[in-house]
C-alpha positions as CSV (number, residue, x, y, z in Angstrom):
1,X,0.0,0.0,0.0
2,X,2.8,2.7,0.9
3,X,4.7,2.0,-2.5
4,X,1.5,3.5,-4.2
5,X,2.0,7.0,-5.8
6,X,-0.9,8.9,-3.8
7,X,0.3,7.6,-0.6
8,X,4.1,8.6,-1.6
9,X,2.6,12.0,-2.5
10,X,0.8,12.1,1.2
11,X,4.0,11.1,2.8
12,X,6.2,14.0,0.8
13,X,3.3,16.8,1.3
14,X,3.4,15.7,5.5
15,X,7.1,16.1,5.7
16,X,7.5,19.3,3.9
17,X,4.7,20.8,5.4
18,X,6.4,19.4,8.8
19,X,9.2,21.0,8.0
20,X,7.4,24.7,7.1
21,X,5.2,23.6,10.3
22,X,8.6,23.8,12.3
23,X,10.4,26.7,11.3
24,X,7.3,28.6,11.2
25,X,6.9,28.2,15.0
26,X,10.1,28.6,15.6
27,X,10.0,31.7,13.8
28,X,7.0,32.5,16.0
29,X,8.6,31.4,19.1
30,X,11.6,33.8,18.3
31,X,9.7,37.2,17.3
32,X,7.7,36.8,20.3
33,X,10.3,36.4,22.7
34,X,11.9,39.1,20.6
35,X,8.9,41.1,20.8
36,X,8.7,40.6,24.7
37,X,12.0,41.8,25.0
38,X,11.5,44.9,23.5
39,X,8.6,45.8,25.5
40,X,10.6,45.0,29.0
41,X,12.6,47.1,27.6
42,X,10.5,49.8,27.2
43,X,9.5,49.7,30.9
44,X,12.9,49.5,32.2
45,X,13.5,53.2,30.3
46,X,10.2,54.4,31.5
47,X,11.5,52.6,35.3
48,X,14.9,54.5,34.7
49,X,13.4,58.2,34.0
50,X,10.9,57.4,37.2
51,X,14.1,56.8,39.7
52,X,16.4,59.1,37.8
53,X,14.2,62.4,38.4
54,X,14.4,61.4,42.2
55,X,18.1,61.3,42.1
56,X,19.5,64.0,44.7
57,X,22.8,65.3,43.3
58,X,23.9,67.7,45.9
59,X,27.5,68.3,47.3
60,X,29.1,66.9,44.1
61,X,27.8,63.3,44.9
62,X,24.4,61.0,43.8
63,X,22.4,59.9,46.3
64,X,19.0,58.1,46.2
65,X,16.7,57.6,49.5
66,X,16.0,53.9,49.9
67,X,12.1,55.0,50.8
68,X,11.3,56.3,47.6
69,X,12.4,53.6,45.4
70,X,9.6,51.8,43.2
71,X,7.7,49.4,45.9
72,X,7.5,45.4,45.5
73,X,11.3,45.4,43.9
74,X,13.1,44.5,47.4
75,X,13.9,40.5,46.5
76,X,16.4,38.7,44.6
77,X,15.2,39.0,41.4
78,X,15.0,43.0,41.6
79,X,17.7,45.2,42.3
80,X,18.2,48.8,41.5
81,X,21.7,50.3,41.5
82,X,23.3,54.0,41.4
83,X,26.8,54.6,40.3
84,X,28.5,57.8,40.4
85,X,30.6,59.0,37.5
86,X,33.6,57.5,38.6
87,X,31.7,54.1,38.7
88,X,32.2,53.4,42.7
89,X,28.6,52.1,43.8
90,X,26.3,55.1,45.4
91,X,23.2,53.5,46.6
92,X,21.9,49.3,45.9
93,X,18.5,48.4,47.5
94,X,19.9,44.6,46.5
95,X,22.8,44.1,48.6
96,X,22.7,40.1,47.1
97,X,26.8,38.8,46.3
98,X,25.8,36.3,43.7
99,X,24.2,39.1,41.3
100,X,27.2,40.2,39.1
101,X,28.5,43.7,39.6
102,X,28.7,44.4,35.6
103,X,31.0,47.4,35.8
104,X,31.4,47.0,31.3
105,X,28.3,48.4,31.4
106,X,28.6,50.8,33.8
107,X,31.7,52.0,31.6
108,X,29.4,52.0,28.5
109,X,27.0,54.2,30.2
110,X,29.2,56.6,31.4
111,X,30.1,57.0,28.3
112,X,26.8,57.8,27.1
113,X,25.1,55.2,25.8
114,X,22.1,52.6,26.8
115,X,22.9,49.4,27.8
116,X,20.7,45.9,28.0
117,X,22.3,42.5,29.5
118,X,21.1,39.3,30.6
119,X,22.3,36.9,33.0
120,X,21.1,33.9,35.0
121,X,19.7,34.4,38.7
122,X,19.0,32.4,41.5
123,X,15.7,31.7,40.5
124,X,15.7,32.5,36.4
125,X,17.2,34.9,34.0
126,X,17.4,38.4,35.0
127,X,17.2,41.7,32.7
128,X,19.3,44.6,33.7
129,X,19.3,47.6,31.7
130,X,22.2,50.4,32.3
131,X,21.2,53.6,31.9
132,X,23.1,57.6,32.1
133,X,21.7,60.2,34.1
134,X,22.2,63.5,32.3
135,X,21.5,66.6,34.1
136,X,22.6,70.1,32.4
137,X,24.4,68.2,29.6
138,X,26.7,66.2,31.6
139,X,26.5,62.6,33.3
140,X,26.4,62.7,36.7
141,X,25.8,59.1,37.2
142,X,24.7,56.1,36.2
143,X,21.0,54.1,37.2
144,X,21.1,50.5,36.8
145,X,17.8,48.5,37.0
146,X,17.8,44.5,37.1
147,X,14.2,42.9,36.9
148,X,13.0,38.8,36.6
149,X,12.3,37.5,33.3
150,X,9.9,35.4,35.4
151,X,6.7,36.4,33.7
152,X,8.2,36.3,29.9
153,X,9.4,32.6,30.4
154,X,5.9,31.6,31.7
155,X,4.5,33.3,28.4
156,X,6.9,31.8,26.6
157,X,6.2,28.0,28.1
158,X,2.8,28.8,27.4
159,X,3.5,29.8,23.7
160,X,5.5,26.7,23.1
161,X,3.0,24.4,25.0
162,X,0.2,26.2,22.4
163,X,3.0,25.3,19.1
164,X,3.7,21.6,20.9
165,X,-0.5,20.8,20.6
166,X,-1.5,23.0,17.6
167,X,1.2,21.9,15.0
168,X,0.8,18.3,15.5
169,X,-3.5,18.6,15.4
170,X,-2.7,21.0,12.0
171,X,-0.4,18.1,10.9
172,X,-2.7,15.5,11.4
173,X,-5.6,17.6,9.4
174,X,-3.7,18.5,6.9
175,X,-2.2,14.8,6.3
176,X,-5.9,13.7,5.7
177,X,-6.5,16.7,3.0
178,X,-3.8,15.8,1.4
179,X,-4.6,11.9,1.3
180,X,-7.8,13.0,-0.1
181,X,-6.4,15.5,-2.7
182,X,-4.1,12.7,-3.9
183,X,-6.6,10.4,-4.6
184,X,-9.0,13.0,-6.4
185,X,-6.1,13.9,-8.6
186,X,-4.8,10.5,-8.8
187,X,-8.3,8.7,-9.4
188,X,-8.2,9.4,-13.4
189,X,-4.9,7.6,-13.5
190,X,-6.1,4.7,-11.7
191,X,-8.8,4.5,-14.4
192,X,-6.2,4.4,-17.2
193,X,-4.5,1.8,-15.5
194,X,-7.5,-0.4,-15.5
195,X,-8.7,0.4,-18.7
196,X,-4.7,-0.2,-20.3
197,X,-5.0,-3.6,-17.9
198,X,-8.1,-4.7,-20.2
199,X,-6.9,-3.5,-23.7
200,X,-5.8,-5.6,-26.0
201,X,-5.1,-6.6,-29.6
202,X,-8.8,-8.5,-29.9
203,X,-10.5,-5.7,-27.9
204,X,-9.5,-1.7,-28.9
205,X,-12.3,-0.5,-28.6
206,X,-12.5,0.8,-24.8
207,X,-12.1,4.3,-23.6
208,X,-11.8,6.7,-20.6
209,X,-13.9,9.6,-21.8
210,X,-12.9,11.5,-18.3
211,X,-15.0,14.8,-18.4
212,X,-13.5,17.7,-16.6
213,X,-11.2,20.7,-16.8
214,X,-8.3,20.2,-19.4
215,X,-5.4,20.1,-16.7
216,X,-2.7,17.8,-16.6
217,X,-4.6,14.6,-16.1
218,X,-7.2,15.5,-18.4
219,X,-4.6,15.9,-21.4
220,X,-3.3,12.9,-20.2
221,X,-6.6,10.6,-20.1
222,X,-7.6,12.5,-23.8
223,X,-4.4,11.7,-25.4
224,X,-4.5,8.2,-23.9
225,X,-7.8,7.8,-25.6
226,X,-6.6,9.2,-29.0
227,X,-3.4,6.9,-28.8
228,X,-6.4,4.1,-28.7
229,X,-8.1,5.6,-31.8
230,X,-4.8,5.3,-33.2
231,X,-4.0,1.8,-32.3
232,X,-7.7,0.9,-33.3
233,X,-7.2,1.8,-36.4
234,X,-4.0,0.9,-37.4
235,X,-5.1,-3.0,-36.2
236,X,-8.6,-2.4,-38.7
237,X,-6.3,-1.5,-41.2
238,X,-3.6,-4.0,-40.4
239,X,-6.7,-6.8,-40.4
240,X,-7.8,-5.3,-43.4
241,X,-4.3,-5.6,-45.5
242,X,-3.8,-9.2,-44.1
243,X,-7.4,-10.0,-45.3
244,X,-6.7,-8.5,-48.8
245,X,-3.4,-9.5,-49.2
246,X,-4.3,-13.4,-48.4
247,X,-7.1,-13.5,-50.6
248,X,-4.9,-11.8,-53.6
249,X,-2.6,-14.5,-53.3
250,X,-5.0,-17.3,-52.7
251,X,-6.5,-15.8,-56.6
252,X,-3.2,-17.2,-58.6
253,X,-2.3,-19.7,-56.3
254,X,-6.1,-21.7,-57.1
255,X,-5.4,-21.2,-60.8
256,X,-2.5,-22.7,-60.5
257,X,-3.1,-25.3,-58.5
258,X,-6.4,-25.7,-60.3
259,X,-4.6,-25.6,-64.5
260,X,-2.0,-28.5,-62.8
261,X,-4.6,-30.7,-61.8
262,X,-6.4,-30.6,-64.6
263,X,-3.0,-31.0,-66.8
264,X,-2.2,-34.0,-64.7
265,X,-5.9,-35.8,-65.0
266,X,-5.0,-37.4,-68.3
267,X,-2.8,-37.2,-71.2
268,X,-3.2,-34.0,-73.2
269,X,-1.2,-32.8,-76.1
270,X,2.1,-30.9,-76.4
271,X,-0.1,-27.8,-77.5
272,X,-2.0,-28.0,-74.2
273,X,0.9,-28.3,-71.7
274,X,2.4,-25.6,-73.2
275,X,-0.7,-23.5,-72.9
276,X,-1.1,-24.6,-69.3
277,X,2.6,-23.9,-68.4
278,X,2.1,-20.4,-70.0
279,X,-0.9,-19.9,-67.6
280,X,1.3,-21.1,-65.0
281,X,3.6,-18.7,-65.9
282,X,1.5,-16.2,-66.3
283,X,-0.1,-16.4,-62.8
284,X,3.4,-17.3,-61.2
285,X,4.4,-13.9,-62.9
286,X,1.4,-12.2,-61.1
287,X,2.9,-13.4,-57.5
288,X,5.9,-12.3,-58.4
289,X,4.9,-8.5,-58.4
290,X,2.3,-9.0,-55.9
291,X,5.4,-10.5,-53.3
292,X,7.6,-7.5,-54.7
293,X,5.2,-4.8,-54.1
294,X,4.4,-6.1,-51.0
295,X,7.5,-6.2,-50.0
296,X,8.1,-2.8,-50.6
297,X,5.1,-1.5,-48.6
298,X,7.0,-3.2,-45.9
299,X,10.3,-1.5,-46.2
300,X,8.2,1.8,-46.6
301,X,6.4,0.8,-43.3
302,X,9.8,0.1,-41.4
303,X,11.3,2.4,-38.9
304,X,14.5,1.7,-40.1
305,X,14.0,2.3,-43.9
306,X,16.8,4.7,-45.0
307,X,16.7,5.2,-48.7
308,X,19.9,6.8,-50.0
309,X,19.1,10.2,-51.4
310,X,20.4,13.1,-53.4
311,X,19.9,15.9,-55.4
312,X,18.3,15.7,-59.2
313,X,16.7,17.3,-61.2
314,X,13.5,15.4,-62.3
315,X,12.9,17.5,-65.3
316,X,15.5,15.1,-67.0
317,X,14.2,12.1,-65.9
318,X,10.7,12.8,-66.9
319,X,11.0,12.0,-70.6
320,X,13.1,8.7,-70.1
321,X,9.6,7.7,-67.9
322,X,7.5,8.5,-70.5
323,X,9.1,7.1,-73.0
324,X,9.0,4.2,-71.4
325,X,5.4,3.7,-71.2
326,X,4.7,5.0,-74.7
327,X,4.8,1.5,-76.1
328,X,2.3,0.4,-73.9
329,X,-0.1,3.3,-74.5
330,X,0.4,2.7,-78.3
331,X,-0.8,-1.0,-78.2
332,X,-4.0,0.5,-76.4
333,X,-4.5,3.2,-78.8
334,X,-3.3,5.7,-76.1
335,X,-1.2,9.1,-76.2
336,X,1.2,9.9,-73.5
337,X,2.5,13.9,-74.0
338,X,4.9,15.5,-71.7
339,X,4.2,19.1,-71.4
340,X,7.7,21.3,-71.7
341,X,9.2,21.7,-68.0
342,X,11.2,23.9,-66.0
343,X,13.9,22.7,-63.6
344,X,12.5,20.6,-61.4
345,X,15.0,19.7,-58.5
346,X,14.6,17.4,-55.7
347,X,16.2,16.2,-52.8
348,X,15.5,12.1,-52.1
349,X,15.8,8.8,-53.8
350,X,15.4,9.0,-57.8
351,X,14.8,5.1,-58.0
352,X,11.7,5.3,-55.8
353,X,10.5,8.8,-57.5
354,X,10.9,6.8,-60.9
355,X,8.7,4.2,-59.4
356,X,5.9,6.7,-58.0
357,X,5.8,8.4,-61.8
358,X,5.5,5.7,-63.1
359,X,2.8,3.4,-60.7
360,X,0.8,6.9,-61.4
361,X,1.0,6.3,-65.3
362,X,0.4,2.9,-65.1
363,X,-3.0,3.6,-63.4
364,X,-3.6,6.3,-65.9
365,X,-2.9,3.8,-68.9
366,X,-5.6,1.3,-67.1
367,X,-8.1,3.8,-66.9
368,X,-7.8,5.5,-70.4
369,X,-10.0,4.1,-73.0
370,X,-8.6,3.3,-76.7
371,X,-8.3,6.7,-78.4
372,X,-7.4,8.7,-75.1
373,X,-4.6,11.0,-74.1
374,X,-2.4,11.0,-70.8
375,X,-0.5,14.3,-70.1
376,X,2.5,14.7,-68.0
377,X,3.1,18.5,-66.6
378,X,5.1,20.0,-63.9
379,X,5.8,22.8,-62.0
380,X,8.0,24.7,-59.1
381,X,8.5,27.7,-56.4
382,X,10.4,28.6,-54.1
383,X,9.4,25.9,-51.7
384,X,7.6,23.3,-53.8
385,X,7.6,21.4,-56.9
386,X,4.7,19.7,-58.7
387,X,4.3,16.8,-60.8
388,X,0.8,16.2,-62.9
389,X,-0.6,12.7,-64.5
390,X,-3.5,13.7,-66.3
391,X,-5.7,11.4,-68.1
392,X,-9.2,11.5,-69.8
393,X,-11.0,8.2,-68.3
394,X,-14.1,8.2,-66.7
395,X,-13.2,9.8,-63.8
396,X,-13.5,8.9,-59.7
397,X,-16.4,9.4,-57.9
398,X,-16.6,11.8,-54.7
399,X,-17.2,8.9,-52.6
400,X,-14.4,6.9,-53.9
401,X,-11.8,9.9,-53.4
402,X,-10.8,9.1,-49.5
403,X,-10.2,5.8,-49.9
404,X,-8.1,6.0,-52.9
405,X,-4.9,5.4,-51.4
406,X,-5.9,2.5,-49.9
407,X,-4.2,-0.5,-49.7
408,X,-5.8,-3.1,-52.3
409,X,-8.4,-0.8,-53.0
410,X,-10.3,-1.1,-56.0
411,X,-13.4,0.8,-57.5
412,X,-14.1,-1.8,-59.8
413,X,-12.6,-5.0,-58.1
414,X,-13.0,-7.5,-61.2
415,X,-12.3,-4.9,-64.3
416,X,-9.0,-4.2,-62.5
417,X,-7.9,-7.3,-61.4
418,X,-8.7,-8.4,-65.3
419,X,-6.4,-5.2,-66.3
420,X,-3.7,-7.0,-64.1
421,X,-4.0,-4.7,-61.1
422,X,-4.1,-5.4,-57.2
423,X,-5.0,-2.0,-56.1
424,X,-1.4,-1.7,-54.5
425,X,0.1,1.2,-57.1
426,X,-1.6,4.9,-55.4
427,X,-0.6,3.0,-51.8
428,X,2.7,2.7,-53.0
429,X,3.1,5.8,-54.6
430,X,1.1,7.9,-51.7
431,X,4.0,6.1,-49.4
432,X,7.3,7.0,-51.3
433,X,5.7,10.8,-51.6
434,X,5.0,10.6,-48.1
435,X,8.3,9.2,-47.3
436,X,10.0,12.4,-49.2
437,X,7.8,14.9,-47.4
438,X,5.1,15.3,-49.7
439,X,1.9,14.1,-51.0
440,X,-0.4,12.9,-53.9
441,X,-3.5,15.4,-54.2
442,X,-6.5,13.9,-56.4
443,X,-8.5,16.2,-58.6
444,X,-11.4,14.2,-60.6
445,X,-14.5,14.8,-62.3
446,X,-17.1,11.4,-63.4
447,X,-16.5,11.2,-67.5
448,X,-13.8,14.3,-67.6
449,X,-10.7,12.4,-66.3
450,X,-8.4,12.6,-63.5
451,X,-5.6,14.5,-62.3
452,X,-2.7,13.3,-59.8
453,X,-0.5,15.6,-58.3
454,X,2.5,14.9,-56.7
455,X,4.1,17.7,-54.5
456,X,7.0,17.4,-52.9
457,X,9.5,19.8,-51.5
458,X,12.1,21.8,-53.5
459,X,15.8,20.8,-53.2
460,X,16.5,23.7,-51.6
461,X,13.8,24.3,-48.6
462,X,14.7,19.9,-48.4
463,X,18.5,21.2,-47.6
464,X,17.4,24.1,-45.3
């Protein structure tokens, strides 16, 4: 129980405020008796100008009659004393040989100035103040006055009897708010703990949803539950890929296994073995870019992926890309025409921008009917450059547009996979822009084409 946090916190909150608790009544403790101090002081001057005005100072000597000192002062814890100013003893109403004589004082008051001192007595500490008497401008003596601190140091064992009960009780009361303020501001965190305790790869689906003021916890308990979201979906869409990915390879794997068993149910021609090795091949072929594009989305995934990268100018690689795909737009009755460009310089990995041009052609050239055209445009600024695919197919609907870049995505799941596609091209292409610190923006319009811009940043703000 005491290795929790909230009793931890209790236990650090009593000891500091133990400590404060502590030097605050000392520092109490000290002013007061400070304070008292003072004031005795005060009525040992007041005392001192009483007896000095009843000083006689006749025939060049001080006297002072014994009747009219200050009444109830004749013990030993009282005793009033008159020097003269050659510091032999006048008058003493105390004649008592264990109180000290303190003739540094006396000297310090013939001089002129007020002197307090303290010293231990019979019975407790005794006060003595030393004081001048002045009369016309000269000192003709000096008055000193010793009184019991008897009555301060019962205030003052009062005072620290009041400090000994009162800090403790205020200890104690304080120990339980504090308890109870740790568990109100650690309650939230025990909820997280219980709700991480039941999360798991099957189940994602839990959440806090604390409601109150947007304070440290409350961050903490919202960005818990967006860190779920997150996790959610990346599991939907990891269930999603594995579902899509296992049933694209089940496809050629059945029609292969399925043209083999066939071949192998009787004997068949030359003709028709090789027809069924070249479906074979065919489908065999089909696994082969499915495992490499796959694979690729993997390394693109990967923490770890570091792609060597340089500068280039893409504006001469451009027309090598399209030339490589005119061929292939000619045998479908298709023009490919690359717009004139302006320097087009990048900073990443020219292999894998090669492979996004052309993934975003290839989908053009499956989309473009016989007779249609594909243009290939770019652009730049100061802090971005542009490349356009633009082709006149029939064009994506609205609804279609967020999912787009979706792994094994189709539209039309059985005219593409007839055209030879597995909906893995815009995913890969969306993740090597992506990966360079860009993007793929969609611009389409049903029967007016499509238009796929990559942007990605300029060599020079990539550098900065």
């Amino acid at each position: 129980m005491f290795r929790s946090l909230r009793w931890r916190l209790t236990g650090w909150y009593v000891l500091i405020l133990a400590g404060v608790l502590l030097l605050f009544s000392a520092g109490i403790y000290v002013a007061v008796y400070e304070l008292l101090l003072e004031n005795f002081d005060d009525v040992l001057r007041q005392q001192a100008r009483l007896i000095a005005q009843m000083v006689d100072h006749s025939n060049s000597d001080v006297t002072l009659d014994a009747a009219i000192t200050l009444p109830g002062r004749h013990d030993k814890e009282h005793f009033t004393r008159l020097y003269r100013s050659d510091g032999t003893l006048s008058f003493a109403d105390n004649r008592d040989r264990t109180l000290p004589l303190l003739a540094h004082e006396v000297n310090d008051a013939l001089a002129g100035t007020n002197e307090f001192t303290q010293f231990r007595g019979p019975k407790g500490d005794i006060r003595v103040g030393t004081f001048p008497i002045n009369r016309a401008g000269r000192i003709i003596g000096v008055l000193q006055l010793g009184v019991s601190l008897e009555d301060v140091g019962d205030t003052m064992h009062i005072l620290l009897k009041v400090l000994l009960v009162l800090g403790p009780l205020v200890l104690l009361l304080t120990s339980g708010s504090g308890l109870f303020l740790a568990d109100r501001a650690l309650g939230p965190i025990d909820r997280i703990t219980r709700m991480a305790q039941r999360i798991s790869a099957e189940n994602l689906s839990g959440r806090i949803d604390l409601q109150g003021p947007a304070d440290e916890v409350g961050r903490l308990a919202r960005t818990f539950d967006a860190m779920l979201a997150r996790l959610e979906a990346a599991f939907t869409r990891q269930r999603e890929f594995t579902a899509d990915a296992s049933h694209e390879l089940r496809t050629p794997l059945t029609a292969i296994i399925g043209q083999i068993d066939v071949a192998l149910e009787q004997p068949r021609t030359d003709a028709s073995y090789r027809a069924t090795l070249a479906s074979v091949r065919e489908q065999a072929q089909r696994l082969t870019r499915l495992a490499g594009e796959l694979l690729l989305l993997a390394r693109a995934d990967a923490p770890s992926a570091h792609p060597v990268i340089e500068q280039f100018d893409m504006a001469a690689v451009l027309p090598a890309i399209v030339a490589q795909v005119e061929s292939l737009a000619a045998a479908h009755d298709q023009t490919v025409v690359l717009d004139p460009l302006p320097p087009l310089l990048l900073y990443g990995n020219e292999d894998q921008i090669i492979r996004l041009v052309l993934n975003l052609l290839d989908n053009a050239l499956r989309y473009t009917p016989p007779g249609g055209r594909i243009a290939v445009s770019g652009a730049c600024d100061e802090r971005e450059i542009t490349i356009s695919v633009n082709d006149s197919g029939p064009g994506i609907a609205p609804e279609h547009l967020p999912r787009l870049f979706d792994r094994f995505f189709r539209i039309d799941r059985v005219r593409n996979r007839a055209q030879g596609g597995n909906g893995l091209g815009l995913a890969i292409a969306q993740s090597i822009a992506q990966a360079h610190g860009g993007r793929i923006d969609v611009d389409s319009l049903i029967g007016q084409g499509s238009t796929f811009t990559v942007v990605l940043p300029h060599a020079k703000c990539a550098d900065g």
